[in-house]
N, C-alpha and C positions, 0 to 999 in steps of 0.2 A: 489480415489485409489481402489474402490472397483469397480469399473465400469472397471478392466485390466484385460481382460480373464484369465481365470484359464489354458489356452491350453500356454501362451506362458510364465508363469510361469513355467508351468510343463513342458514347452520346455529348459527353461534354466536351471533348476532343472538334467534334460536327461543329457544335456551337461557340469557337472558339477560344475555349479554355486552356491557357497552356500547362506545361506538365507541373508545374508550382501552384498555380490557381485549381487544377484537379487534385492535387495532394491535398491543399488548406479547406478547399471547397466540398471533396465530396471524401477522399478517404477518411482524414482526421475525425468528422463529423461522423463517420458513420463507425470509425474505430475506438469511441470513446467509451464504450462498456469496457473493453480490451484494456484500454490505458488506465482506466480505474480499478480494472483488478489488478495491474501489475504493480500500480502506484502502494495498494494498499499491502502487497506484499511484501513490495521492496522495504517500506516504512516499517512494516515489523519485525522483519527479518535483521533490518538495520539496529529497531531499538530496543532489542531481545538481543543479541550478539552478547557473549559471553566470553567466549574462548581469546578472540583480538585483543579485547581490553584486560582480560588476565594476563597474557602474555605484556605488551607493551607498559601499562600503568604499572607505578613502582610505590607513589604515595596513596594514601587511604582519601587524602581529600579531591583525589580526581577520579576515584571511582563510579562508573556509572549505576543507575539504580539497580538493575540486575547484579552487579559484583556487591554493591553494597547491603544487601538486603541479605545472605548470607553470613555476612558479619553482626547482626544482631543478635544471632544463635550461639550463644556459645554451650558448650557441656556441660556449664553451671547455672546458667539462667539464659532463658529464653523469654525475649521481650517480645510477647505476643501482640500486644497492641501495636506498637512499632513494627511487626513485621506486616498484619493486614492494613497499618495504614500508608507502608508503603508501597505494599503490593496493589492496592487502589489508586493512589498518585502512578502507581509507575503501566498501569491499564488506561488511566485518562486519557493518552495523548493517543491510542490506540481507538479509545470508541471514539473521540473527535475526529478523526481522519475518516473513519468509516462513515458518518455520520453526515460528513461533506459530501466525502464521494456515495452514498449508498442510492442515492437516485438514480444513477449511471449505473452502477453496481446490479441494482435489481432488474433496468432495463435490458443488457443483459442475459440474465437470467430468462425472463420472458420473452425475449427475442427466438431464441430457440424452441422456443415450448411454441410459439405460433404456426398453425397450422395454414398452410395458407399456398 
């Protein structure tokens, strides 16, 4: 946010804008690459979290999929189909979110690469 010229703030400032209408109006809008990679980081960071939910969880049925997918393994049988098909359910909700935000996302990305 701090990288938005100060000329087209003080342009919409000129035109009336106040300092709420220039946040919703022209920062937001033009920081939504920014909020989409934070968004998609924060969500995996959140649904990848390991350590939190070992320590607090005490029952097996409130395990999240990451705690849970380790207890498939045991030293005498390993349920291989069971572990990739939950290693797949527990990546879906991961390319979903990327897949919403990836238009923003690659925007972007190209924004920078623009020579101009």
């Amino acid at each position: 946010m701090l990288s938005i010229p100060d000329e087209i703030l003080d342009s919409a400032r000129v035109d009336g804008a106040g300092e709420w209408g220039i946040f919703w109006r022209i920062i937001v809008p033009l920081s939504q690459p920014v909020i989409a990679v934070m968004a998609i980081l924060f969500f995996t960071a959140s649904w990848n979290d390991y350590i939190w939910p070992l320590v607090v969880l005490t029952q097996d049925q409130m395990f999240t999929v990451s705690l849970g997918l380790p207890t498939l393994v045991g030293p005498y049988s390993q349920e291989y189909g069971a572990v990739m098909a939950g290693s797949f359910i527990s990546t879906v909700p991961i390319v979903i979110i990327f897949l919403i935000m990836q238009r923003r996302f690659i925007e972007g990305i190209t924004q920078g690469a623009v020579k101009g």
